[in-house]
MIKOL-458870 format. One record per residue (C-alpha): residue number from 0; residue in one letter; x, z, y. Coordinates in Angstrom, 1 decimal. Example, Ala and Ser with C-alpha at 12.3 -4.5 7.8 and 13.67 -1.06 7.14 Angstrom:
<site pos="0" code="A" c1="12.3" c3="7.8" c2="-4.5"/>
<site pos="1" code="S" c1="13.7" c3="7.1" c2="-1.1"/>
END
This chain:
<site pos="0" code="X" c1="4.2" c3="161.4" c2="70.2"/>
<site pos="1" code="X" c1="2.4" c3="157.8" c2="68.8"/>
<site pos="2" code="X" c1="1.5" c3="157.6" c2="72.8"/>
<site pos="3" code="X" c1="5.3" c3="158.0" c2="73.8"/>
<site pos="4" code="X" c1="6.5" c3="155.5" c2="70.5"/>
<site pos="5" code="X" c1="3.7" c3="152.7" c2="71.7"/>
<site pos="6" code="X" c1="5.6" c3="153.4" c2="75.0"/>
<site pos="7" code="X" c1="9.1" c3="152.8" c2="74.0"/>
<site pos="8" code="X" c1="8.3" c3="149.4" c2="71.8"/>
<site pos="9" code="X" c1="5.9" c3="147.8" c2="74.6"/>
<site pos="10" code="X" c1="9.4" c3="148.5" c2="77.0"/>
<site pos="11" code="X" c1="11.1" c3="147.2" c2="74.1"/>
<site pos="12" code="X" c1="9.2" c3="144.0" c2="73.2"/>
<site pos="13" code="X" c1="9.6" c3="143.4" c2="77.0"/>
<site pos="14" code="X" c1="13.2" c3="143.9" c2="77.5"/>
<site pos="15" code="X" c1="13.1" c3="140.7" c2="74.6"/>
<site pos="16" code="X" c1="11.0" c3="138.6" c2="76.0"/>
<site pos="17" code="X" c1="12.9" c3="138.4" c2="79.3"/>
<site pos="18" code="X" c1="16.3" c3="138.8" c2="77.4"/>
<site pos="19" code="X" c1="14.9" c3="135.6" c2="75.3"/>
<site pos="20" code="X" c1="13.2" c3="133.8" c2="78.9"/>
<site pos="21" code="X" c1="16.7" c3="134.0" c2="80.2"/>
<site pos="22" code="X" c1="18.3" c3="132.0" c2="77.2"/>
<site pos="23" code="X" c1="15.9" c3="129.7" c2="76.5"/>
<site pos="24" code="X" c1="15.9" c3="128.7" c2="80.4"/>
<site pos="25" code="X" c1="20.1" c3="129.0" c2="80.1"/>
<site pos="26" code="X" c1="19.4" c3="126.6" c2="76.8"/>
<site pos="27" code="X" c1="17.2" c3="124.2" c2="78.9"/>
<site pos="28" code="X" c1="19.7" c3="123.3" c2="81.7"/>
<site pos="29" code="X" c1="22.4" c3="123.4" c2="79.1"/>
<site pos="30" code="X" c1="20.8" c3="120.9" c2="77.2"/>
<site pos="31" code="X" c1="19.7" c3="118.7" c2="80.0"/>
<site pos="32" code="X" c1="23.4" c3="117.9" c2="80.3"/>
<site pos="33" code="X" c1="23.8" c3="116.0" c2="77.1"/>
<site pos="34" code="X" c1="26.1" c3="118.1" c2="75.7"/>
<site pos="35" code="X" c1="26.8" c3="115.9" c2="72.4"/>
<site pos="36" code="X" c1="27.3" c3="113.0" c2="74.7"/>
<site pos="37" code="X" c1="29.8" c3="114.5" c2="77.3"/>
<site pos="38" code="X" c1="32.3" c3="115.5" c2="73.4"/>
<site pos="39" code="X" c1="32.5" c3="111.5" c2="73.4"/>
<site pos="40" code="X" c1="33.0" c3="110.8" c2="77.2"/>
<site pos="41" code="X" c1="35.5" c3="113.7" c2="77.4"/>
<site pos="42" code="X" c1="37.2" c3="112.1" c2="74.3"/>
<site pos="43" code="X" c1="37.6" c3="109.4" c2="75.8"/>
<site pos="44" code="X" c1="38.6" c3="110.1" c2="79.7"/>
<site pos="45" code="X" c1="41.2" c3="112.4" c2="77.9"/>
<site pos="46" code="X" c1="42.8" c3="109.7" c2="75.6"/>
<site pos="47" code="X" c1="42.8" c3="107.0" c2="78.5"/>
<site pos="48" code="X" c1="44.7" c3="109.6" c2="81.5"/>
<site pos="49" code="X" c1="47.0" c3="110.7" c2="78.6"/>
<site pos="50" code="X" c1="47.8" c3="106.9" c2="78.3"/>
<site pos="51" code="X" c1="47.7" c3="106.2" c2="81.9"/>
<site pos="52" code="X" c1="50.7" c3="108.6" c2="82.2"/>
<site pos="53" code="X" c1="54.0" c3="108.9" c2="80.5"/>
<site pos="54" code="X" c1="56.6" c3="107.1" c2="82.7"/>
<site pos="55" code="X" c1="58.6" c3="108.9" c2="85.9"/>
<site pos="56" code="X" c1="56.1" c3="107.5" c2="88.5"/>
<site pos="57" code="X" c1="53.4" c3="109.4" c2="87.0"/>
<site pos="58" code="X" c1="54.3" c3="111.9" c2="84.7"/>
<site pos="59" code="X" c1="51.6" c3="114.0" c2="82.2"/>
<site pos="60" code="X" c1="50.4" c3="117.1" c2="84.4"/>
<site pos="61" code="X" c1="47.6" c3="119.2" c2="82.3"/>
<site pos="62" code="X" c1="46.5" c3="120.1" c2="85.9"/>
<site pos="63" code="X" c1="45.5" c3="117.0" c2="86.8"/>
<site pos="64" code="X" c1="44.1" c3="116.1" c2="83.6"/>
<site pos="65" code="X" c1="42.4" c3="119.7" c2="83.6"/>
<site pos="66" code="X" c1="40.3" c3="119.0" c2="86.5"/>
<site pos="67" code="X" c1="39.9" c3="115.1" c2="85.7"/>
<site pos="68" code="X" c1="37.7" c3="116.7" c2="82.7"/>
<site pos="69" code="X" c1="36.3" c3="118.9" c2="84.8"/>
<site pos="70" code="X" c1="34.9" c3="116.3" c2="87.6"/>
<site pos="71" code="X" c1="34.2" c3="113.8" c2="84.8"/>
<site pos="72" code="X" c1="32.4" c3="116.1" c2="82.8"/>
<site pos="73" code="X" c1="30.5" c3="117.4" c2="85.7"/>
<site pos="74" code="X" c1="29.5" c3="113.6" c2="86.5"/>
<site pos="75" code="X" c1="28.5" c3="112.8" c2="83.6"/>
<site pos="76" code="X" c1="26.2" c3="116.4" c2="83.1"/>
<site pos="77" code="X" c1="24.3" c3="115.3" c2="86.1"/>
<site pos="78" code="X" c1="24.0" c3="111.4" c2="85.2"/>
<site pos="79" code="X" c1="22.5" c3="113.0" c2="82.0"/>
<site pos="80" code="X" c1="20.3" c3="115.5" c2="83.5"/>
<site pos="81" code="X" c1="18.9" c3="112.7" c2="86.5"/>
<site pos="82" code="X" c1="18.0" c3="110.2" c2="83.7"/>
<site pos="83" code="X" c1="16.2" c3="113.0" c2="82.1"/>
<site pos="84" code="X" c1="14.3" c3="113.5" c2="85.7"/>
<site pos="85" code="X" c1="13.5" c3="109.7" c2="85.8"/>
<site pos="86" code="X" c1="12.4" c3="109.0" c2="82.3"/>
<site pos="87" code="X" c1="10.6" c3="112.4" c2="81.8"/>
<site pos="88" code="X" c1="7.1" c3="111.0" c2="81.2"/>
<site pos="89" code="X" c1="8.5" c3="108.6" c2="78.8"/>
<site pos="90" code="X" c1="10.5" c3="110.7" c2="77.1"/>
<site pos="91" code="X" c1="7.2" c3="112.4" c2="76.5"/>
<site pos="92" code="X" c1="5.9" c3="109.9" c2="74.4"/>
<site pos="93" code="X" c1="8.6" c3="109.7" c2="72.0"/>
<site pos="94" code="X" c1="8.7" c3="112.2" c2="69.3"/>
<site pos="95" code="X" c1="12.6" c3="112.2" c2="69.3"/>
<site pos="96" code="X" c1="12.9" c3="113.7" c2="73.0"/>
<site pos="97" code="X" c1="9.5" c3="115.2" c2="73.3"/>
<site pos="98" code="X" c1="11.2" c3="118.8" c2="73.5"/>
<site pos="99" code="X" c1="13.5" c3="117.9" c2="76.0"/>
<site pos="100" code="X" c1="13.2" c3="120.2" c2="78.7"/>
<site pos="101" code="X" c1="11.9" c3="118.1" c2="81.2"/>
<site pos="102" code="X" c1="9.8" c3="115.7" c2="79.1"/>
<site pos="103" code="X" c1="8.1" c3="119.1" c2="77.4"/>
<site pos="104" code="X" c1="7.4" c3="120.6" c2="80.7"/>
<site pos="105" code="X" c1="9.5" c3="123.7" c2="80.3"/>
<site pos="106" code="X" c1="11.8" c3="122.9" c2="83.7"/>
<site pos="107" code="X" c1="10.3" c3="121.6" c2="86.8"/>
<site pos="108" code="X" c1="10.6" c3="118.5" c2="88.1"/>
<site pos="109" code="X" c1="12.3" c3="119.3" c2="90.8"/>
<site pos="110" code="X" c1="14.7" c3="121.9" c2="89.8"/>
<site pos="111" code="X" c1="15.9" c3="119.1" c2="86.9"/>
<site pos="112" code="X" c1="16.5" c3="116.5" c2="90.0"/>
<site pos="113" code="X" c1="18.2" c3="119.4" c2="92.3"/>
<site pos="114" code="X" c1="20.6" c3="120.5" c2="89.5"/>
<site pos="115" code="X" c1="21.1" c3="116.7" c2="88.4"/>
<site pos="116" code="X" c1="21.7" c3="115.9" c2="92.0"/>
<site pos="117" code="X" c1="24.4" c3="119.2" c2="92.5"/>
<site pos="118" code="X" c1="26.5" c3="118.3" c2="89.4"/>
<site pos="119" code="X" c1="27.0" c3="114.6" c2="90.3"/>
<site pos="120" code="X" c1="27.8" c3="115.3" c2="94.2"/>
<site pos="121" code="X" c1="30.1" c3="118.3" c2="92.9"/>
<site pos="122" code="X" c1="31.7" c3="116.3" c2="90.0"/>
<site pos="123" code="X" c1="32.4" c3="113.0" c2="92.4"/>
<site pos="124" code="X" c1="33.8" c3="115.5" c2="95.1"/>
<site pos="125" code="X" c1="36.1" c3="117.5" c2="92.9"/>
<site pos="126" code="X" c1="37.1" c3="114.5" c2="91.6"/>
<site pos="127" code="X" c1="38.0" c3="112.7" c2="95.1"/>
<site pos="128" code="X" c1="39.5" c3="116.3" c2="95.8"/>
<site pos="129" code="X" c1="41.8" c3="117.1" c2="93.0"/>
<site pos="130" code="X" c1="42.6" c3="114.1" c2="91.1"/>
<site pos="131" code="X" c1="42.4" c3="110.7" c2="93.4"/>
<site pos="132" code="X" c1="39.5" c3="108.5" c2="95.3"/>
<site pos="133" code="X" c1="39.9" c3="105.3" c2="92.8"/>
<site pos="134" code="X" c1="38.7" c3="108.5" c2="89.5"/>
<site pos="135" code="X" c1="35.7" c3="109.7" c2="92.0"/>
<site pos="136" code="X" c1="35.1" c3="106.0" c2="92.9"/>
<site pos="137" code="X" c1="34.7" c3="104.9" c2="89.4"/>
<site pos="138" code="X" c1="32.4" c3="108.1" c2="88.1"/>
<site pos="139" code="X" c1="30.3" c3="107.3" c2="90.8"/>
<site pos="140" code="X" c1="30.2" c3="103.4" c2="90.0"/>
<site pos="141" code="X" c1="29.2" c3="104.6" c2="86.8"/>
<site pos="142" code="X" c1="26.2" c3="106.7" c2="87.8"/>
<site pos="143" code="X" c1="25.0" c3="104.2" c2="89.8"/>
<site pos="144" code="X" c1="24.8" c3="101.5" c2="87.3"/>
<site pos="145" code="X" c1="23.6" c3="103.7" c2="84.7"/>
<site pos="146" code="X" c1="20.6" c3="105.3" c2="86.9"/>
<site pos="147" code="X" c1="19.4" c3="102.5" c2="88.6"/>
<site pos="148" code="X" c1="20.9" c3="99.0" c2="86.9"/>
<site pos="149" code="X" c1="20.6" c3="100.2" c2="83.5"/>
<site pos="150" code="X" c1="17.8" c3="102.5" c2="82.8"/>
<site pos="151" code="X" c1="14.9" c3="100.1" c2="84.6"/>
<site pos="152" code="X" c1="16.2" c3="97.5" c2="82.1"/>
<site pos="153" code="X" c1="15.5" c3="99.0" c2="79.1"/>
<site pos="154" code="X" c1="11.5" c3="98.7" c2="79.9"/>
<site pos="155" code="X" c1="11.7" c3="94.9" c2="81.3"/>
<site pos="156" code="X" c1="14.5" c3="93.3" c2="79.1"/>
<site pos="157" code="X" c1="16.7" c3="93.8" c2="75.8"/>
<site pos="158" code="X" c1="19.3" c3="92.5" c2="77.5"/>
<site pos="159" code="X" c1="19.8" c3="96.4" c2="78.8"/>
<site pos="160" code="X" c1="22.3" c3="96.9" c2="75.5"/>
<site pos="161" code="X" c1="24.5" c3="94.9" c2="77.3"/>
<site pos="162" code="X" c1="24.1" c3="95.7" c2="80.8"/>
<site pos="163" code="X" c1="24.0" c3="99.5" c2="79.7"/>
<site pos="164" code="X" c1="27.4" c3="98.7" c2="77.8"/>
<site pos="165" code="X" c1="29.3" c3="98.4" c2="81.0"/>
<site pos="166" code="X" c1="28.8" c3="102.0" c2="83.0"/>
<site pos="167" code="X" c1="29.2" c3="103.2" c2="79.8"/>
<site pos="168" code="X" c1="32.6" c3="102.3" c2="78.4"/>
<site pos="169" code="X" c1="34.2" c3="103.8" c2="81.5"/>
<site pos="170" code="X" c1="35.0" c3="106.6" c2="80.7"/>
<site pos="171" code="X" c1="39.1" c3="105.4" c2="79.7"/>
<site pos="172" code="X" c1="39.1" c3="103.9" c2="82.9"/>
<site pos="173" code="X" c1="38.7" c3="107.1" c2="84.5"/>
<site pos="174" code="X" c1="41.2" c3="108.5" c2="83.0"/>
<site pos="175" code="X" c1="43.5" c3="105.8" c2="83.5"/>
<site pos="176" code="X" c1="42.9" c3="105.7" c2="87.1"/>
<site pos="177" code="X" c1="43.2" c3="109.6" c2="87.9"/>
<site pos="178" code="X" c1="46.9" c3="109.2" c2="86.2"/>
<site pos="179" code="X" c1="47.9" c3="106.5" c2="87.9"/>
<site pos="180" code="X" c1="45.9" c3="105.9" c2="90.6"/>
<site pos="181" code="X" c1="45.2" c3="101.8" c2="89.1"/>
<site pos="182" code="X" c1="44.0" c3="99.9" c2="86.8"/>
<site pos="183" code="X" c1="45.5" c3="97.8" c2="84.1"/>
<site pos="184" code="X" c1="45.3" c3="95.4" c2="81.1"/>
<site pos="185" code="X" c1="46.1" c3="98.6" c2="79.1"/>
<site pos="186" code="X" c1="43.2" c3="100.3" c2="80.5"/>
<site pos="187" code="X" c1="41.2" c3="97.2" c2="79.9"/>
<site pos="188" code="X" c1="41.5" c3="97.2" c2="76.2"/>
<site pos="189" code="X" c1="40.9" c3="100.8" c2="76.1"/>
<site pos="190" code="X" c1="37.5" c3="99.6" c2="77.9"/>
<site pos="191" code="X" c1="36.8" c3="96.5" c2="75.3"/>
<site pos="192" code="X" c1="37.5" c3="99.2" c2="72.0"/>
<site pos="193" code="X" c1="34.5" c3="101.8" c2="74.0"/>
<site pos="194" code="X" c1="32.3" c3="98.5" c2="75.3"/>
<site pos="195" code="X" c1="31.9" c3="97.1" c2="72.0"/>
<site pos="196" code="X" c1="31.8" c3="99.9" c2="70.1"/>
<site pos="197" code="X" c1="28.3" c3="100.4" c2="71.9"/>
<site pos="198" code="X" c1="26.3" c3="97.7" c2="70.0"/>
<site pos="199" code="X" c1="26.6" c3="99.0" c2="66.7"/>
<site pos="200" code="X" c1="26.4" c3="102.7" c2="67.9"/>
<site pos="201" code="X" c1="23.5" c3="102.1" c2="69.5"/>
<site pos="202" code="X" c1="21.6" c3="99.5" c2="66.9"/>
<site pos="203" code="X" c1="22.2" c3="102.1" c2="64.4"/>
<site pos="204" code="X" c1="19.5" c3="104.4" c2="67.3"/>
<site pos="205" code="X" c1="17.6" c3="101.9" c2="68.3"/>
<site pos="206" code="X" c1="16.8" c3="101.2" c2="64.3"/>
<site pos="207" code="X" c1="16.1" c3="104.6" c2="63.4"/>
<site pos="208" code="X" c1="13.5" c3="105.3" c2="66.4"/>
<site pos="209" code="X" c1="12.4" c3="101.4" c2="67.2"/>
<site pos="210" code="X" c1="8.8" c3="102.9" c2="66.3"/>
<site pos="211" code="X" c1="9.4" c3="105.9" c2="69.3"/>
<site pos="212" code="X" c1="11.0" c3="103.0" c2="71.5"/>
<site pos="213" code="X" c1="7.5" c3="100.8" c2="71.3"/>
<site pos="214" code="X" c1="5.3" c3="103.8" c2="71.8"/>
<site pos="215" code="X" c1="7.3" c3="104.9" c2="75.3"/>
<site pos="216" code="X" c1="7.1" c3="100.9" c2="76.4"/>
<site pos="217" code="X" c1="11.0" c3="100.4" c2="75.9"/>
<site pos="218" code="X" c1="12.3" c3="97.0" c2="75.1"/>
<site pos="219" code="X" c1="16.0" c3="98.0" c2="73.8"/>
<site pos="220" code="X" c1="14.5" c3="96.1" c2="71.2"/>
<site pos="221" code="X" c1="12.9" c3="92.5" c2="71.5"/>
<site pos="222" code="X" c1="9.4" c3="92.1" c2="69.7"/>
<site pos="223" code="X" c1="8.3" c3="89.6" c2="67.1"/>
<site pos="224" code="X" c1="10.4" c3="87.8" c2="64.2"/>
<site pos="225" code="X" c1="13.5" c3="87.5" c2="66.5"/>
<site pos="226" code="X" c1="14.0" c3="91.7" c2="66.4"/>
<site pos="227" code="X" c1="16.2" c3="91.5" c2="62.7"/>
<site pos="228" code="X" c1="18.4" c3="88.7" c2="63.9"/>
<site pos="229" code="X" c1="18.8" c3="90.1" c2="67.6"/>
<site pos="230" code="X" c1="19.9" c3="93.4" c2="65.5"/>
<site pos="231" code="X" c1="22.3" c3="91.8" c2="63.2"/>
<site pos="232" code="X" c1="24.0" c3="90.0" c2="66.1"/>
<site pos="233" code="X" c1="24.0" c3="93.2" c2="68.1"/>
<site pos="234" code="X" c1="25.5" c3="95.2" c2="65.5"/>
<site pos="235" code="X" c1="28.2" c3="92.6" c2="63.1"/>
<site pos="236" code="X" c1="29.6" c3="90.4" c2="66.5"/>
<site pos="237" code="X" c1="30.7" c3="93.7" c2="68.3"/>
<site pos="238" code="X" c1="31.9" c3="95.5" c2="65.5"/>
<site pos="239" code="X" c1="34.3" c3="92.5" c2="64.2"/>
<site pos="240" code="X" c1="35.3" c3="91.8" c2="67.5"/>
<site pos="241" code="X" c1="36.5" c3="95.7" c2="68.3"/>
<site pos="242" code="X" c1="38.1" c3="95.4" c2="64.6"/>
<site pos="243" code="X" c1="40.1" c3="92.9" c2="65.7"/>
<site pos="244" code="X" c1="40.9" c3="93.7" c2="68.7"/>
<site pos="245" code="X" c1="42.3" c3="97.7" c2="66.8"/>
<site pos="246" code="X" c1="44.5" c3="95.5" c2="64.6"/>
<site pos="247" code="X" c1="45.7" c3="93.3" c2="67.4"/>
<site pos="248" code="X" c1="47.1" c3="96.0" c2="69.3"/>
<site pos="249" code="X" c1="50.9" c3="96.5" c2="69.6"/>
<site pos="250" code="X" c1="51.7" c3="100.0" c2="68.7"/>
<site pos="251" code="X" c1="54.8" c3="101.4" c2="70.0"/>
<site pos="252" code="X" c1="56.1" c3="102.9" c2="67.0"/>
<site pos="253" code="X" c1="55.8" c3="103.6" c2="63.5"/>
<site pos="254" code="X" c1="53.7" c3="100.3" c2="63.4"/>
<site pos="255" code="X" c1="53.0" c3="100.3" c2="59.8"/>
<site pos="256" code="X" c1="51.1" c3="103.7" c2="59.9"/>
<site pos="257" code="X" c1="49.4" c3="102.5" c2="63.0"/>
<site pos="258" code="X" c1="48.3" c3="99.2" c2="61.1"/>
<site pos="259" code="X" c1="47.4" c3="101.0" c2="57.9"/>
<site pos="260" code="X" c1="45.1" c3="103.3" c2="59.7"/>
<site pos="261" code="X" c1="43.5" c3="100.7" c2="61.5"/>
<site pos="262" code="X" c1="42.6" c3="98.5" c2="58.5"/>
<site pos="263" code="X" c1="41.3" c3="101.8" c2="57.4"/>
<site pos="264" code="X" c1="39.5" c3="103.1" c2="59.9"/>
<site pos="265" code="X" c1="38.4" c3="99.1" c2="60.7"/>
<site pos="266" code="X" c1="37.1" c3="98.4" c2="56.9"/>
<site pos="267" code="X" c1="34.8" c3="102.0" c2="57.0"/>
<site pos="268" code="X" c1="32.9" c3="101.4" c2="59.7"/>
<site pos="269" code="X" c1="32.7" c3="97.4" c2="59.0"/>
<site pos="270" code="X" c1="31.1" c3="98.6" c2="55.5"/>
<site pos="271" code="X" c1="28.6" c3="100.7" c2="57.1"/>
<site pos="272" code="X" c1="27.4" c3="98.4" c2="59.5"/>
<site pos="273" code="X" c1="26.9" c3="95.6" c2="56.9"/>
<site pos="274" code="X" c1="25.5" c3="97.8" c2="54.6"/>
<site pos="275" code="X" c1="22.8" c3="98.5" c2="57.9"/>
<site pos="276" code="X" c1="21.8" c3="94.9" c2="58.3"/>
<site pos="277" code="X" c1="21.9" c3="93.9" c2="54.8"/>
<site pos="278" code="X" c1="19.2" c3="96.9" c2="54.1"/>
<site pos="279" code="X" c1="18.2" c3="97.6" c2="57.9"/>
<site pos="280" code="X" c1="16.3" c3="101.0" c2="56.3"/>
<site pos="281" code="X" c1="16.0" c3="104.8" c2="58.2"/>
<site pos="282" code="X" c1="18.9" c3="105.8" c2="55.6"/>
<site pos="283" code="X" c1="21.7" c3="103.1" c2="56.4"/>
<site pos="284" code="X" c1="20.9" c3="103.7" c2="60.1"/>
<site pos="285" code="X" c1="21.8" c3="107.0" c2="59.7"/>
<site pos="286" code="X" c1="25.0" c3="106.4" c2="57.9"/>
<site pos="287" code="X" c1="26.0" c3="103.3" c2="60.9"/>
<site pos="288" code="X" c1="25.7" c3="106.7" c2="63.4"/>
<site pos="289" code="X" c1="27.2" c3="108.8" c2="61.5"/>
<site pos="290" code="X" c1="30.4" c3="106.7" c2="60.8"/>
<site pos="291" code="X" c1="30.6" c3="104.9" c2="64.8"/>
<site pos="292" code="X" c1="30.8" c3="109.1" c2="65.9"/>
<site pos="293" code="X" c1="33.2" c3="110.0" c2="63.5"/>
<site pos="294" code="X" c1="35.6" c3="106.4" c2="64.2"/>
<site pos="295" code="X" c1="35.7" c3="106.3" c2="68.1"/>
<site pos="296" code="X" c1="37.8" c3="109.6" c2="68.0"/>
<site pos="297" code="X" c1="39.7" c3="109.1" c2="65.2"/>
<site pos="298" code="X" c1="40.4" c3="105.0" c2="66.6"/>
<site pos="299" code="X" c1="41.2" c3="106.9" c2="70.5"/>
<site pos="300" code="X" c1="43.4" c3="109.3" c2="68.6"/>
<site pos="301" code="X" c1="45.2" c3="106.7" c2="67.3"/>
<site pos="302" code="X" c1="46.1" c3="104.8" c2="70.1"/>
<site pos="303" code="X" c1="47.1" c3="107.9" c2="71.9"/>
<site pos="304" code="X" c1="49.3" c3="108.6" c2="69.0"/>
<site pos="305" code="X" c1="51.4" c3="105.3" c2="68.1"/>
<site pos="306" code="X" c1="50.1" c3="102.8" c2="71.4"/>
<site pos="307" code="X" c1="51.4" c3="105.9" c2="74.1"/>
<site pos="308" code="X" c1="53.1" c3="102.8" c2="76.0"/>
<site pos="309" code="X" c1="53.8" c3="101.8" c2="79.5"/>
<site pos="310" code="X" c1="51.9" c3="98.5" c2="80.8"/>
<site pos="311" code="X" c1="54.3" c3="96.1" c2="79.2"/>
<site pos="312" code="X" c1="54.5" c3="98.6" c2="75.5"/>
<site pos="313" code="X" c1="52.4" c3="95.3" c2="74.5"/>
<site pos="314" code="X" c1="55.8" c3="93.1" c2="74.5"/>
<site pos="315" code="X" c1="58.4" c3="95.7" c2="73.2"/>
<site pos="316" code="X" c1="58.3" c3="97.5" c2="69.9"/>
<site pos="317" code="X" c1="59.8" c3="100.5" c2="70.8"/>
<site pos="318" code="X" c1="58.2" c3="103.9" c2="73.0"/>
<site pos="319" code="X" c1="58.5" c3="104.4" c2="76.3"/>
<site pos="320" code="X" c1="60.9" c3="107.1" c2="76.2"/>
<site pos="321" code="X" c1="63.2" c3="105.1" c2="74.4"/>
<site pos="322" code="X" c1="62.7" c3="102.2" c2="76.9"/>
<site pos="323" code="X" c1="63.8" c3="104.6" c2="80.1"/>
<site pos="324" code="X" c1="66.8" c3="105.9" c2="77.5"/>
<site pos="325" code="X" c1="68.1" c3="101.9" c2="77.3"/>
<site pos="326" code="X" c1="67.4" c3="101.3" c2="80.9"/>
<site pos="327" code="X" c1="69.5" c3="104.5" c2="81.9"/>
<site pos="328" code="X" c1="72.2" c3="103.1" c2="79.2"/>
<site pos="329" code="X" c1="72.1" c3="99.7" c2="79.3"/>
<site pos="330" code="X" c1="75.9" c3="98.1" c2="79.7"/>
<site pos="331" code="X" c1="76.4" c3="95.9" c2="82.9"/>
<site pos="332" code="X" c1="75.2" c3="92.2" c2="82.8"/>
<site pos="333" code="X" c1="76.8" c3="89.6" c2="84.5"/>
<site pos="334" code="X" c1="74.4" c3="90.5" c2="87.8"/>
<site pos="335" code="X" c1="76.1" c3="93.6" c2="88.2"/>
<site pos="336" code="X" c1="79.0" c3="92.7" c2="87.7"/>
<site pos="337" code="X" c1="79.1" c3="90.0" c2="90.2"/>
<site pos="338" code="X" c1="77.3" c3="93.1" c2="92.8"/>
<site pos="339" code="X" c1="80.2" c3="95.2" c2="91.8"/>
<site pos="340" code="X" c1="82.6" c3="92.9" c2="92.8"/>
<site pos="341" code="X" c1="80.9" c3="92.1" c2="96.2"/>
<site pos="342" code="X" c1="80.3" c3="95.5" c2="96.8"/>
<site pos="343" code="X" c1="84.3" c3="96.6" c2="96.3"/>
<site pos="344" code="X" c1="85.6" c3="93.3" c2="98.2"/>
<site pos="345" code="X" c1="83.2" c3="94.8" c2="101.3"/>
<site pos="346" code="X" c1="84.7" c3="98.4" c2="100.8"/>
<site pos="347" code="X" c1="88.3" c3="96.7" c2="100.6"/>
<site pos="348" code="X" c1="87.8" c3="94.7" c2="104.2"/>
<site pos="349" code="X" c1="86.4" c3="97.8" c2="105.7"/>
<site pos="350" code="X" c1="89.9" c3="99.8" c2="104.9"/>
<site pos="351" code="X" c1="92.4" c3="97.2" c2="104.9"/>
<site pos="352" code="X" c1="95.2" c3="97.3" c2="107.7"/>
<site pos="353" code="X" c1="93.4" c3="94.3" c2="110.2"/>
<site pos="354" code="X" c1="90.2" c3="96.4" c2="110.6"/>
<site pos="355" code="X" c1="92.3" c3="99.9" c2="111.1"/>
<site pos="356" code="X" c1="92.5" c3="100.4" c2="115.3"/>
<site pos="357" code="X" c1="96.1" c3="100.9" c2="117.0"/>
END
């Protein structure tokens, strides 16, 4: 009988071990995708196609902006897991993302550059398939600059804050370009609010694990007595410039909400950043992060919200489906009128008595 029991829990145990191998390994390639980093992208590509739509030419289609998430997201999975591949022996030495699953040695190197590889050839395809080439074009742009412009840079110059800055904020022009197949000045502010919202985000990091960045041999950071002024720079002259640019915006109705909100939401995350380079401590750090994750959705949601206008919602205070309303209804100007008149003297010559045949 104890024989038979020892039996049953060794078949037991190993049932649970390879129950437990199979979701840690699941866990692994899940987490090589960035998961917390693909909410914000996602976010964003969402807000900037919802924008991109909205007028007869290119009307909203959950369809399309179903699998425009979908290829994006699957883009940006395997950007994530290929700059895990690339940095995985420095990622080693940095206590932050020493348990990734390619730093710590649980995946092999190859399988995380195979399945990095798949998800960024399947997202760009599904993209270039479903949606349009110019929202493929510009996910692949963005792997690109990310993988191979970007990621070098932040071992040879700080100067990679900026450079990284620009693959990153494209996310709304993604969006944008899978609704309506171009680009615009709308979609360019969209870019600006995610470009400079960067600096801060990413001081806040860089602050919190500057210790983690020196062991691995990263430079997001420059050395020396010029390190506290580059952060202060990096993190106040973005942040007032993207406040300003928020409370610049036209909205396209209920503009005093609009406005309040974005003094609001503007003020918050202005306080947090000062408070970080006033004290430039683990704490305030913390708090900068915490507040630049909490306002880039609340600020997108926004200008989905009250600035859901047309390329030219900048110059009219009224939304777009008011505008195609007034254009349906608008009376007859004097144009018209004088193409009304042309129009019915042609009609009259065509039926009048000389031009009928005998």
């Amino acid at each position: 009988m104890s024989q038979e029991s020892a039996l049953t829990e060794f078949s037991s145990a190993a049932v649970q071990e390879r129950h437990f191998g199979r979701s840690t390994l699941l866990a692994d390639y899940w987490a090589l995708t960035k998961p917390e980093v693909n909410f914000l992208i996602l976010i964003t590509t969402g807000v900037g196609f919802y924008l991109g739509c909205g007028n007869d030419a290119h009307p909203l289609s959950f369809l399309r902006l179903f699998n425009t998430l979908l290829g994006t997201l699957l883009v940006a999975s395997g950007t994530g897991t290929l700059n895990q591949y690339i940095e995985r022996d420095f990622d080693a030495q940095m206590r932050r993302t020493a348990r990734r699953p390619a730093a710590a040695g649980r995946l092999k190197p190859s399988a995380v550059l195979v399945f990095g590889i798949a998800l960024a050839a399947a997202g760009s395809m599904y993209l270039a398939a479903t949606v349009n080439p110019l929202a493929s074009g510009l996910a692949v742009l963005t792997l690109l600059t990310y993988l191979f412009v970007y990621t070098p840079l932040k071992r040879e110059t700080p100067l990679c804050v900026l450079v990284g800055a620009f693959p990153g904020a494209m996310p709304p022009l993604i969006g944008w370009g899978a609704a309506s197949g171009r680009l615009s000045a709308e979609a360019g502010i969209l870019y600006a609010m995610l470009f400079l919202w960067q600096f801060p985000h990413f001081m806040a990091i860089a602050w919190m694990y500057r210790e983690d960045y020196d062991r691995a041999g990263y430079l997001v950071l420059p050395k020396g007595s010029v390190r506290v002024p580059f952060v202060i720079v990096e993190t106040l002259l973005p942040l007032l410039a993207l406040v300003a640019i928020t409370i610049l915006r036209s909205p396209t109705q209920h503009a005093m909400i609009f406005y309040s909100a974005a003094v609001l939401l503007g003020e918050g995350f202005l306080y947090f950043g000062l408070e970080f380079v006033v004290q430039r401590s683990r704490a305030t750090a913390r708090r900068l992060l915490t507040a630049s994750i909490v306002y880039l959705p609340l600020l997108y949601a926004l200008n989905a919200t009250l600035c859901n206008g047309s390329d030219d919602a900048v110059s009219r205070p009224y939304p777009r489906t008011a505008n195609a309303w007034l254009v349906r209804h608008q009376p007859p100007n004097e144009m018209h009128l004088q193409e009304f008149d042309a129009t019915s003297i042609e009609l009259g010559r065509a039926h009048s008595p000389e031009r009928i045949p005998r």
